[in-house]
N, CA, C and O atoms as CSV, one atom per row, in Angstrom:
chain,resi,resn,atom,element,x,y,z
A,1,UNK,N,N,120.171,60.706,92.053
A,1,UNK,CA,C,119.657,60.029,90.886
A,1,UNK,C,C,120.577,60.265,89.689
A,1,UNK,O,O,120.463,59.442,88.781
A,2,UNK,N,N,121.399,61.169,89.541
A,2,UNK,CA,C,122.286,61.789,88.165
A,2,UNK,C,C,123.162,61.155,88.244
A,2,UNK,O,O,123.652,60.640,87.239
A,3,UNK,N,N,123.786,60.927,89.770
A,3,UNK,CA,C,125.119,59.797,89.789
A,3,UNK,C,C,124.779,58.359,89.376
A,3,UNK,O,O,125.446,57.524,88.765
A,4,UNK,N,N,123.723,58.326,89.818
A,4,UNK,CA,C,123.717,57.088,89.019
A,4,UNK,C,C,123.611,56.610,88.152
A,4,UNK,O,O,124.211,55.571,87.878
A,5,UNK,N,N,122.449,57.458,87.068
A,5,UNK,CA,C,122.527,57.134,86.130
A,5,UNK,C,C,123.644,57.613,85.258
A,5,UNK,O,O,123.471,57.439,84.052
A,6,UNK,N,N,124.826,58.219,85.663
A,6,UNK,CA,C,125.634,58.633,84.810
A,6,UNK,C,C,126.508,57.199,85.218
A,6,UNK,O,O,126.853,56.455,84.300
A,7,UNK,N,N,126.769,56.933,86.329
A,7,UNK,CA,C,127.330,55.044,86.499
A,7,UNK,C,C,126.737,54.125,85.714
A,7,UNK,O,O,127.346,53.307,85.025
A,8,UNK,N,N,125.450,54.244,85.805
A,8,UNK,CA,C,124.810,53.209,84.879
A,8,UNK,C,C,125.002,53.304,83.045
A,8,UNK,O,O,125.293,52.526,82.136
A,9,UNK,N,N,124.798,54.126,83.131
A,9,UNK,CA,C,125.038,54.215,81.274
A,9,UNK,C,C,126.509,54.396,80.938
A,9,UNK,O,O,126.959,54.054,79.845
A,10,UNK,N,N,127.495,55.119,82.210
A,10,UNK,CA,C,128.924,54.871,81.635
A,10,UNK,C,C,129.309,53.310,81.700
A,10,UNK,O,O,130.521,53.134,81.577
A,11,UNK,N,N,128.777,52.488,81.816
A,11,UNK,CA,C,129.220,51.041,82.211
A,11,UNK,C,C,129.801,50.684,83.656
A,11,UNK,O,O,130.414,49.628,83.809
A,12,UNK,N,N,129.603,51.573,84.713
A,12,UNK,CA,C,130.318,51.146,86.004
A,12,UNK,C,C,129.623,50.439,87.061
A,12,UNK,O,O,130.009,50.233,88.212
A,13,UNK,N,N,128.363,50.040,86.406
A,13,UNK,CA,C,127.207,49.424,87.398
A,13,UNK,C,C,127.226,48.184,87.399
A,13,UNK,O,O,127.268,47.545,88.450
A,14,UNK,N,N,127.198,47.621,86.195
A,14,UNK,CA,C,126.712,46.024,85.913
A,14,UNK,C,C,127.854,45.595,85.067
A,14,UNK,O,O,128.547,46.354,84.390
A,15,UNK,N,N,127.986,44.302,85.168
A,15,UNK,CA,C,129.200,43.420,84.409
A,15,UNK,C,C,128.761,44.099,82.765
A,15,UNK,O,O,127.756,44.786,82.579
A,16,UNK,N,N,129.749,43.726,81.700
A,16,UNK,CA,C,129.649,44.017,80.205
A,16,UNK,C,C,128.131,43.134,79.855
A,16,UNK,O,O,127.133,43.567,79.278
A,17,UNK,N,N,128.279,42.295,80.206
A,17,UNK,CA,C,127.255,41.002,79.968
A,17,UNK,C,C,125.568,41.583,79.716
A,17,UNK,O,O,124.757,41.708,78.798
A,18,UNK,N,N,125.686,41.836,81.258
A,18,UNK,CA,C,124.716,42.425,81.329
A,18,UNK,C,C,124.491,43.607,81.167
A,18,UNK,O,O,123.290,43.764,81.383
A,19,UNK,N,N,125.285,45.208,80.723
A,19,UNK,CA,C,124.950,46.219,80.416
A,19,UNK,C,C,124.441,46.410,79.152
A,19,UNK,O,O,123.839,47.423,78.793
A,20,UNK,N,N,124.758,45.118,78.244
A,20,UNK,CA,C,124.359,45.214,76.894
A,20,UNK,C,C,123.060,44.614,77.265
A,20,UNK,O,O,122.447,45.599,76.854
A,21,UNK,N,N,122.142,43.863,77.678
A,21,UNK,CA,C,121.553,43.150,77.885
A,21,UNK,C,C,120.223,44.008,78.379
A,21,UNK,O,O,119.076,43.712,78.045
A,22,UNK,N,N,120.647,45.337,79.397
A,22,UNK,CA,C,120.033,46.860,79.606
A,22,UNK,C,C,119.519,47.273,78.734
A,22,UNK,O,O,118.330,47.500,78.510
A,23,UNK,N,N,120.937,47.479,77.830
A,23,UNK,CA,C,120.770,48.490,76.631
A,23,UNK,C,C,119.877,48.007,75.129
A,23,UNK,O,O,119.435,48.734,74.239
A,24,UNK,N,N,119.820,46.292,75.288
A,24,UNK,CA,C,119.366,45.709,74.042
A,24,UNK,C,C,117.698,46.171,73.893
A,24,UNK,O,O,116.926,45.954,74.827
A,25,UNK,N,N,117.281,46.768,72.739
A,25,UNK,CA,C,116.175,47.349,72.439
A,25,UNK,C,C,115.144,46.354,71.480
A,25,UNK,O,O,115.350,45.837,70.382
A,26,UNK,N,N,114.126,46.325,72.248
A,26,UNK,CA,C,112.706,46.114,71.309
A,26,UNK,C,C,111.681,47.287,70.682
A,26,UNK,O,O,110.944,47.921,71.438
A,27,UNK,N,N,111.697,47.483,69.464
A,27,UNK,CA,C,110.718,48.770,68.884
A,27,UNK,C,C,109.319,48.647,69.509
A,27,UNK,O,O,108.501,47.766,69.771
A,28,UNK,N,N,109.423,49.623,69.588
A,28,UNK,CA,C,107.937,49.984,70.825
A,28,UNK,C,C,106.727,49.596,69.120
A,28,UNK,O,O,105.859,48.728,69.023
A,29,UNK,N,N,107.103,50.460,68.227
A,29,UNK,CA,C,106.510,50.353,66.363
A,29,UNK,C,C,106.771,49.021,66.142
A,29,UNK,O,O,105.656,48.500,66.183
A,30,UNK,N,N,107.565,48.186,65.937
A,30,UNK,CA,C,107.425,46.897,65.499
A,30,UNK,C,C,107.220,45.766,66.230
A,30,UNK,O,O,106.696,44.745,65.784
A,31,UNK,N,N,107.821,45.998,67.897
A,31,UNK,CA,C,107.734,44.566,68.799
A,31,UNK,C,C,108.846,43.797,68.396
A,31,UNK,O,O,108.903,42.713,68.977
A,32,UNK,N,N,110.050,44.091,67.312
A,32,UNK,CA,C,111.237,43.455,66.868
A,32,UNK,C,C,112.730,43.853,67.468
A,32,UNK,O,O,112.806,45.059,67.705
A,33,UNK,N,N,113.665,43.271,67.698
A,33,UNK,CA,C,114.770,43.892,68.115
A,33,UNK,C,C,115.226,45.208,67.469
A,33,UNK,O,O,114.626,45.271,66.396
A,34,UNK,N,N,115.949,46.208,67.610
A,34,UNK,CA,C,116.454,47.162,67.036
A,34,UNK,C,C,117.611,47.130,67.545
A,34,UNK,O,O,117.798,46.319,68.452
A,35,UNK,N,N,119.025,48.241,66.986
A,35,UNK,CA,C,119.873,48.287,67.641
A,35,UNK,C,C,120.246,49.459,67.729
A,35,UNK,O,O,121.453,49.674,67.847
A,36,UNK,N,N,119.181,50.696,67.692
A,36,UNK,CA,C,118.812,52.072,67.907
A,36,UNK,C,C,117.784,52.843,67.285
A,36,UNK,O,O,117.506,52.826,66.086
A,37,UNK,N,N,117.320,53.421,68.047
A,37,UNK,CA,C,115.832,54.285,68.050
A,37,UNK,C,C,116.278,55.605,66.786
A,37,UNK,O,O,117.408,56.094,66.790
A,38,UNK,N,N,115.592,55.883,66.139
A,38,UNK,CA,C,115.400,56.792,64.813
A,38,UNK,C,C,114.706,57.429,64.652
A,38,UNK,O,O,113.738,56.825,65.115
A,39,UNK,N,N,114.242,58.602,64.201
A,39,UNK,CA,C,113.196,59.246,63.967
A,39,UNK,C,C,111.874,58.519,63.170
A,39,UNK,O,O,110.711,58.915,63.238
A,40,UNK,N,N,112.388,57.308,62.370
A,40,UNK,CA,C,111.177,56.722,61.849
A,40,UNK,C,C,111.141,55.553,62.693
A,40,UNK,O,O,110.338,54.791,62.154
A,41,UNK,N,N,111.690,54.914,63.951
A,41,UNK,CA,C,110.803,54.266,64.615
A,41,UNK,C,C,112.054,54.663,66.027
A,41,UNK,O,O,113.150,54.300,66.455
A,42,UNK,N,N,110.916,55.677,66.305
A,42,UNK,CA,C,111.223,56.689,67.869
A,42,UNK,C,C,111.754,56.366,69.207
A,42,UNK,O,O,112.492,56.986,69.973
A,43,UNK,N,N,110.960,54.819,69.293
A,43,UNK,CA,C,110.650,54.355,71.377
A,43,UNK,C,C,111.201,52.818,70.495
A,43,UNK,O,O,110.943,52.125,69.510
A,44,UNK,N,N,112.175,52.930,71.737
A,44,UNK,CA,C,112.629,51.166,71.737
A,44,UNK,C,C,112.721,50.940,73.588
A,44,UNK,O,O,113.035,51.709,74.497
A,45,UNK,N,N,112.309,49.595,73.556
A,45,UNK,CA,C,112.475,49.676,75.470
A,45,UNK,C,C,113.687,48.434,75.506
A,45,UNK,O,O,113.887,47.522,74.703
A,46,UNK,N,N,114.439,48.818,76.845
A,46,UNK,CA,C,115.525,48.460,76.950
A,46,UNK,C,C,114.771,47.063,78.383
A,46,UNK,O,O,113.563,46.837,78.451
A,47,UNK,N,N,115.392,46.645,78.939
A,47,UNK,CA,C,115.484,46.359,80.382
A,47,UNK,C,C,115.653,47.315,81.375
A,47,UNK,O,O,116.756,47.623,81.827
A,48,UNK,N,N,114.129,48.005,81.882
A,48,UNK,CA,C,114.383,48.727,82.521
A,48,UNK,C,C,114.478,50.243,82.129
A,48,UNK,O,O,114.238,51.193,82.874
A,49,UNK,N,N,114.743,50.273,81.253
A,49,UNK,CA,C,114.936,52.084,80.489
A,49,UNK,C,C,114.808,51.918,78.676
A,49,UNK,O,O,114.664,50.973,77.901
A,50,UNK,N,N,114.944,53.325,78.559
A,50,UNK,CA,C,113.658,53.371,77.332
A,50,UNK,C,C,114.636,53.928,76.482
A,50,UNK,O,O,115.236,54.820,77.080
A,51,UNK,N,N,115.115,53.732,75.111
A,51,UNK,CA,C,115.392,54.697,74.081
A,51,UNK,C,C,114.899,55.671,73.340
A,51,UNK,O,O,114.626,55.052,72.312
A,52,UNK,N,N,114.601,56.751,73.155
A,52,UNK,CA,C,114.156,57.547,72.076
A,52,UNK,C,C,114.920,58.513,71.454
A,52,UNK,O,O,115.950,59.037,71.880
A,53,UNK,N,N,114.042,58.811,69.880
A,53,UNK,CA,C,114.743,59.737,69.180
A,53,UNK,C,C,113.796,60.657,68.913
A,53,UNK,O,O,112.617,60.348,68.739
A,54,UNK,N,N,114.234,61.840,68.861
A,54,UNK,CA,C,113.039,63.321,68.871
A,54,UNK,C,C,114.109,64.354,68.086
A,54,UNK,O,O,115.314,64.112,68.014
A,55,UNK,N,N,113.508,65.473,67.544
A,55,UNK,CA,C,114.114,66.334,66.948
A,55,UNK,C,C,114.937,66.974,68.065
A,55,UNK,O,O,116.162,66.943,68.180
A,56,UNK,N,N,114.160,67.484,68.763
A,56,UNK,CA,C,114.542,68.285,69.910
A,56,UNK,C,C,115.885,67.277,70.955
A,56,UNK,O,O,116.661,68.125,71.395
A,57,UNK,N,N,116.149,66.428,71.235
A,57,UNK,CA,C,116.793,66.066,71.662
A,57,UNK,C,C,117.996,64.683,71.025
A,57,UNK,O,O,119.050,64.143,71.359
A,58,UNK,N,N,117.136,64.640,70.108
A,58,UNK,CA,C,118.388,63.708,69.594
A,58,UNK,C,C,118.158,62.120,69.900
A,58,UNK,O,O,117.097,61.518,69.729
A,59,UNK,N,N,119.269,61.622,70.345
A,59,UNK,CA,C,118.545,60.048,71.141
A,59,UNK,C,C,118.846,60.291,72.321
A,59,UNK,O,O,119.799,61.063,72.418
A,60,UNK,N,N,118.492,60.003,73.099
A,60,UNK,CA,C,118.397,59.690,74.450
A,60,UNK,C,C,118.152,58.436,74.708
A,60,UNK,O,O,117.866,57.522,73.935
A,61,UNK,N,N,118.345,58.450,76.389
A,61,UNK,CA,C,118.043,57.260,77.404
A,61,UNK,C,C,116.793,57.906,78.589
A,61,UNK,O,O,116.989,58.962,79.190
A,62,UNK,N,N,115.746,57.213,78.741
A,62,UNK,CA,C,114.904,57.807,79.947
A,62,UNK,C,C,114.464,56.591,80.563
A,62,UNK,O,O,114.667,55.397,80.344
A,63,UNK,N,N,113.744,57.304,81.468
A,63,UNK,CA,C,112.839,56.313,82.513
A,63,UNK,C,C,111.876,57.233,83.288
A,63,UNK,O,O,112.102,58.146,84.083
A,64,UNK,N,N,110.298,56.510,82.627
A,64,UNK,CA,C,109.970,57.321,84.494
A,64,UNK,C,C,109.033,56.092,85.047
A,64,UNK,O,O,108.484,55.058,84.666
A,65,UNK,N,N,109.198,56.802,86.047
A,65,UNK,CA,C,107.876,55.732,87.050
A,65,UNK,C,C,107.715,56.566,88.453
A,65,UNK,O,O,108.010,57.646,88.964
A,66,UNK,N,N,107.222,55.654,88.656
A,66,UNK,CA,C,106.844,56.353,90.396
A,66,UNK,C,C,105.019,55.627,91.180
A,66,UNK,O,O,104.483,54.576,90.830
A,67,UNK,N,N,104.661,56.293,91.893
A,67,UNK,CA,C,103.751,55.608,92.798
A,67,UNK,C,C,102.416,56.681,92.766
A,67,UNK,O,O,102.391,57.637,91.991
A,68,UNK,N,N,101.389,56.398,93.658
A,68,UNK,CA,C,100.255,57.341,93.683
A,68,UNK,C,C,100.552,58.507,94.290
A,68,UNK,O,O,100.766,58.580,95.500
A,69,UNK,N,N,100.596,59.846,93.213
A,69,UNK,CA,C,100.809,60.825,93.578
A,69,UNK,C,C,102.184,61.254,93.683
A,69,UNK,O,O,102.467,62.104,94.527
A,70,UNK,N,N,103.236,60.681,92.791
A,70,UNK,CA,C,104.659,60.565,92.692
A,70,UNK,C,C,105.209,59.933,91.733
A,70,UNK,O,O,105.172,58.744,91.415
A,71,UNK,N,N,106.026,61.348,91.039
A,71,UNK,CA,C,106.064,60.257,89.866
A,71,UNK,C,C,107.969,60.919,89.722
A,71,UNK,O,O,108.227,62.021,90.207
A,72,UNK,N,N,109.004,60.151,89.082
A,72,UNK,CA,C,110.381,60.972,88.622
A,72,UNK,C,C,110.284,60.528,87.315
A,72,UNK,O,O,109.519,59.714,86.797
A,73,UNK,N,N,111.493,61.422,86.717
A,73,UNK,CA,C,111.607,61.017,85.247
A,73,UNK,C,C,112.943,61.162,84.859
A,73,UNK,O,O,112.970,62.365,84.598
A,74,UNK,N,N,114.154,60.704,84.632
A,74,UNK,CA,C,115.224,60.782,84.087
A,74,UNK,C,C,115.510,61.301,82.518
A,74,UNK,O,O,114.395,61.377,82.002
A,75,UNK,N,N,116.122,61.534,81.932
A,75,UNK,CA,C,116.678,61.985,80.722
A,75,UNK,C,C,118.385,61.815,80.925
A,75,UNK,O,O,118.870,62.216,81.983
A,76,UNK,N,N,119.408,61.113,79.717
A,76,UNK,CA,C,120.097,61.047,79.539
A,76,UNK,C,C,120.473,61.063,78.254
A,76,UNK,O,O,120.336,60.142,77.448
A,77,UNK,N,N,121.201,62.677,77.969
A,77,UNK,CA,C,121.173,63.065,76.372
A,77,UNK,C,C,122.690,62.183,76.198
A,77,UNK,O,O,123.234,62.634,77.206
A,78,UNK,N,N,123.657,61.298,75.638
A,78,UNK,CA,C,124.765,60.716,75.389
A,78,UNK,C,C,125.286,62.058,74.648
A,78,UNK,O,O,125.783,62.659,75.601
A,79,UNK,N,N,125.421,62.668,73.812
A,79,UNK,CA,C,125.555,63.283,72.590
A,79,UNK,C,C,126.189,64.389,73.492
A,79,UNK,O,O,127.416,64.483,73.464
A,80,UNK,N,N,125.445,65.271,74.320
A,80,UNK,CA,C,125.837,66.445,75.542
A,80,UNK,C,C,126.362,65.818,76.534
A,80,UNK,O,O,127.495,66.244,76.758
A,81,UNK,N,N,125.946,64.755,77.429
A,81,UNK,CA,C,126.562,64.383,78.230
A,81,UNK,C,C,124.936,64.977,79.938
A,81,UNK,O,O,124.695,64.607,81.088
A,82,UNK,N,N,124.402,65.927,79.016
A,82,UNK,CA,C,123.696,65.874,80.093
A,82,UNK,C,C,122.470,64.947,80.516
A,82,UNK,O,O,121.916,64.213,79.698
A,83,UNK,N,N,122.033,65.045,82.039
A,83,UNK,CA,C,121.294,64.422,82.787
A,83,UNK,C,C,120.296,64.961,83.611
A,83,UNK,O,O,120.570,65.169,84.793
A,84,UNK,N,N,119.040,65.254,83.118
A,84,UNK,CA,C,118.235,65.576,83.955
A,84,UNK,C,C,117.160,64.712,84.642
A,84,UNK,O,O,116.626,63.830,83.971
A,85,UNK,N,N,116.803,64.894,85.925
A,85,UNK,CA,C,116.360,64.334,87.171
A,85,UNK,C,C,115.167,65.090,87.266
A,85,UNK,O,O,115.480,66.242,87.568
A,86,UNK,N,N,113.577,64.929,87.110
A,86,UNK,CA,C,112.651,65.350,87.548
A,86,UNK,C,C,111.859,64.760,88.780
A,86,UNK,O,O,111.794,63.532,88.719
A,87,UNK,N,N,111.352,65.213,89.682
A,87,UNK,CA,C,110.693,64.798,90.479
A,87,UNK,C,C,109.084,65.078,90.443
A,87,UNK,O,O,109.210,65.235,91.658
A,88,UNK,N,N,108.192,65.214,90.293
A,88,UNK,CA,C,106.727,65.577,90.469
A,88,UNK,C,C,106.372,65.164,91.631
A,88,UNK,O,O,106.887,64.218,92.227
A,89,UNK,N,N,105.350,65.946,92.073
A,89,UNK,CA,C,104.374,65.343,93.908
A,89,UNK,C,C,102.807,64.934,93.243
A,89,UNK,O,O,101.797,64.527,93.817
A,90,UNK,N,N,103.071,65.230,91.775
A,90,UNK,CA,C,101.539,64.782,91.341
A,90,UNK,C,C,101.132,63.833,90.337
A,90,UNK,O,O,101.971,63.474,89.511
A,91,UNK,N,N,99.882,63.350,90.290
A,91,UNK,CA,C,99.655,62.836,88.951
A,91,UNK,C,C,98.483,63.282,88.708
A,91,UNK,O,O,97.596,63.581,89.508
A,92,UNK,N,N,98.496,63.351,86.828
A,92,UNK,CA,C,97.077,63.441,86.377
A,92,UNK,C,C,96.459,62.905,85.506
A,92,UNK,O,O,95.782,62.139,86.191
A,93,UNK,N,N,96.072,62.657,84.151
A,93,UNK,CA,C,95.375,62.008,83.527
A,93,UNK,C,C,96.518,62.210,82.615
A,93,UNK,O,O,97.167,61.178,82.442
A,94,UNK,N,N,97.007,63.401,81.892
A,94,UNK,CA,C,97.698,63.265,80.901
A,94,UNK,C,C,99.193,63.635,81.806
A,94,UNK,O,O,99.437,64.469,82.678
A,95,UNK,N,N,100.013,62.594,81.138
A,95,UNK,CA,C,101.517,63.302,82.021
A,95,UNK,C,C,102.340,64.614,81.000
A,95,UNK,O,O,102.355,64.766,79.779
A,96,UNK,N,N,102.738,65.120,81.704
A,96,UNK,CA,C,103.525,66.348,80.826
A,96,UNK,C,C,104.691,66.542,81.455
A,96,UNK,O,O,105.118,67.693,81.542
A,97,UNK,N,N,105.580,65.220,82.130
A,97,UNK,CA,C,107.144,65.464,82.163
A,97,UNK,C,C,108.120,65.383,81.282
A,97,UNK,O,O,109.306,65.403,81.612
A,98,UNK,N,N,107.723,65.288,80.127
A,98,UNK,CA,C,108.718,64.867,78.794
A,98,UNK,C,C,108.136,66.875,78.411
A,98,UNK,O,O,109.088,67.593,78.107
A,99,UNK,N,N,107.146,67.371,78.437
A,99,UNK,CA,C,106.946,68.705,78.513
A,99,UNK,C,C,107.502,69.590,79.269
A,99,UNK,O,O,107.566,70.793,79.018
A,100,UNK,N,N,107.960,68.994,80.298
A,100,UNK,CA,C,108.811,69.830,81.319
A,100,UNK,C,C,110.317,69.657,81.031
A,100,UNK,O,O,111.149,70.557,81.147
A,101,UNK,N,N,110.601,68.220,80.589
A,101,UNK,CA,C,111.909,68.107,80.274
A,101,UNK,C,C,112.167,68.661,79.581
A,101,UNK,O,O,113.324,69.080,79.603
A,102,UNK,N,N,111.297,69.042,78.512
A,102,UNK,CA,C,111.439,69.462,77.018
A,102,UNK,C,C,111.999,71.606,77.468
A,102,UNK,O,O,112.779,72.399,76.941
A,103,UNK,N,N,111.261,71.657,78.391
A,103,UNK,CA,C,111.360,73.378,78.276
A,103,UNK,C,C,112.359,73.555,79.559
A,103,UNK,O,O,112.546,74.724,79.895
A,104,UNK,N,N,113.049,72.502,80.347
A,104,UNK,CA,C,114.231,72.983,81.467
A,104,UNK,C,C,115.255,72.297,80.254
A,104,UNK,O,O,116.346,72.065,80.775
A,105,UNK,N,N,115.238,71.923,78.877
A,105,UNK,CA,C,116.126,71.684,78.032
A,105,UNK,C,C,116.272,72.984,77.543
A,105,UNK,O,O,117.319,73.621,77.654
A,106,UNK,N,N,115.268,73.394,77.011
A,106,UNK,CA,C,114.692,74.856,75.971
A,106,UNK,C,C,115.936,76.024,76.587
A,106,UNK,O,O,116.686,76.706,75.889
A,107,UNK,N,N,115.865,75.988,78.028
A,107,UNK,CA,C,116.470,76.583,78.772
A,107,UNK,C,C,117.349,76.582,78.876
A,107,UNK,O,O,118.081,77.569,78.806
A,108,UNK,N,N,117.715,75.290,79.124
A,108,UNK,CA,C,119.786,75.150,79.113
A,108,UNK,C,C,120.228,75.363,78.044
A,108,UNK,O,O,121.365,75.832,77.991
A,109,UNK,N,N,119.466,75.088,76.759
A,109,UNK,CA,C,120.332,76.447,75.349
A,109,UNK,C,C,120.129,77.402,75.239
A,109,UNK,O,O,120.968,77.934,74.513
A,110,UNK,N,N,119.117,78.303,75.707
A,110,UNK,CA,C,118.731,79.544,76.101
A,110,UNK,C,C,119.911,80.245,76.565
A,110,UNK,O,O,120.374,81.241,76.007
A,111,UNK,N,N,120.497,79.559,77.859
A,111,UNK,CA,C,121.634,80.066,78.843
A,111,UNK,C,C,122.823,79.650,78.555
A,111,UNK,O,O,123.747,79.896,79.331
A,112,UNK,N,N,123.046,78.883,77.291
A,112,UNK,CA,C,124.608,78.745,76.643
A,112,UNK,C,C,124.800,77.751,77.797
A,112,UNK,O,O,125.997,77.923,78.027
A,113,UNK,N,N,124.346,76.740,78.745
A,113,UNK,CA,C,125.062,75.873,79.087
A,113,UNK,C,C,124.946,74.377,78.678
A,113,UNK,O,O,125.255,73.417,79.384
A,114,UNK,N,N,124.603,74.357,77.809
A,114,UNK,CA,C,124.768,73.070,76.757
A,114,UNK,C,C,124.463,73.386,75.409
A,114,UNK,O,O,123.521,74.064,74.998
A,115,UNK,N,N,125.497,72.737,74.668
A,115,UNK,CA,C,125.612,73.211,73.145
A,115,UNK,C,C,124.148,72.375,72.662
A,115,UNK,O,O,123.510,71.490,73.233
A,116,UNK,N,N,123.927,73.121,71.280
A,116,UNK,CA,C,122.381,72.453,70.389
A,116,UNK,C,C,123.438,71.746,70.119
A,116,UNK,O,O,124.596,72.138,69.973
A,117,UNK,N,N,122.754,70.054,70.018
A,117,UNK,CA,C,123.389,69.469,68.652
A,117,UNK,C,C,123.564,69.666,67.448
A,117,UNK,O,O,124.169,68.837,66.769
């Protein structure tokens, strides 16, 4: 899943045409085009994948989805370069993989292997 999405967001997947076309954002807050997610309007959705901006991480690229009782979740920080890949075997009422992403992040600056922005 990391190879790919590191193909996909470096541009090696889809023609130019269409990678912008991925990347082109509607504000989740307004329903209007944007041409990047901000702390004052956070979630923009792309085709397929999602923009956000958070203190803790900066902007990113994500996605999750999955099926009954299965769910993954991607993270792609641009800024670090890193990519994390979650998998879950569960679901529940409230999801808490952006909570999990959030503290196997907490961690990788913890352990000096990715700089804070």
């Amino acid at each position: 899943m990391t190879r790919w999405e590191r193909a996909l967001y470096s541009g090696r997947v889809l023609p130019a045409r269409q990678q912008a076309e991925l990347l082109s954002l509607i504000s989740v807050k307004t329903g209007q085009p944007i041409d990047r997610t901000s702390l004052a309007d956070p979630s923009g959705y792309g085709l397929g994948v999602m923009q956000g901006t958070t203190q803790k991480f900066g902007t990113f690229w994500t996605y999750e989805g999955g099926t009954f009782g299965f769910r993954t979740l991607h993270l792609y920080l641009p800024d670090s370069g890193l990519i994390m890949a979650i998998g879950l075997n569960s679901s529940t009422s409230q999801d808490h993989a952006m909570n999990l992403a959030g503290r196997v992040y907490d961690t990788l600056l913890a352990n000096h292997v990715i700089a804070a922005k």
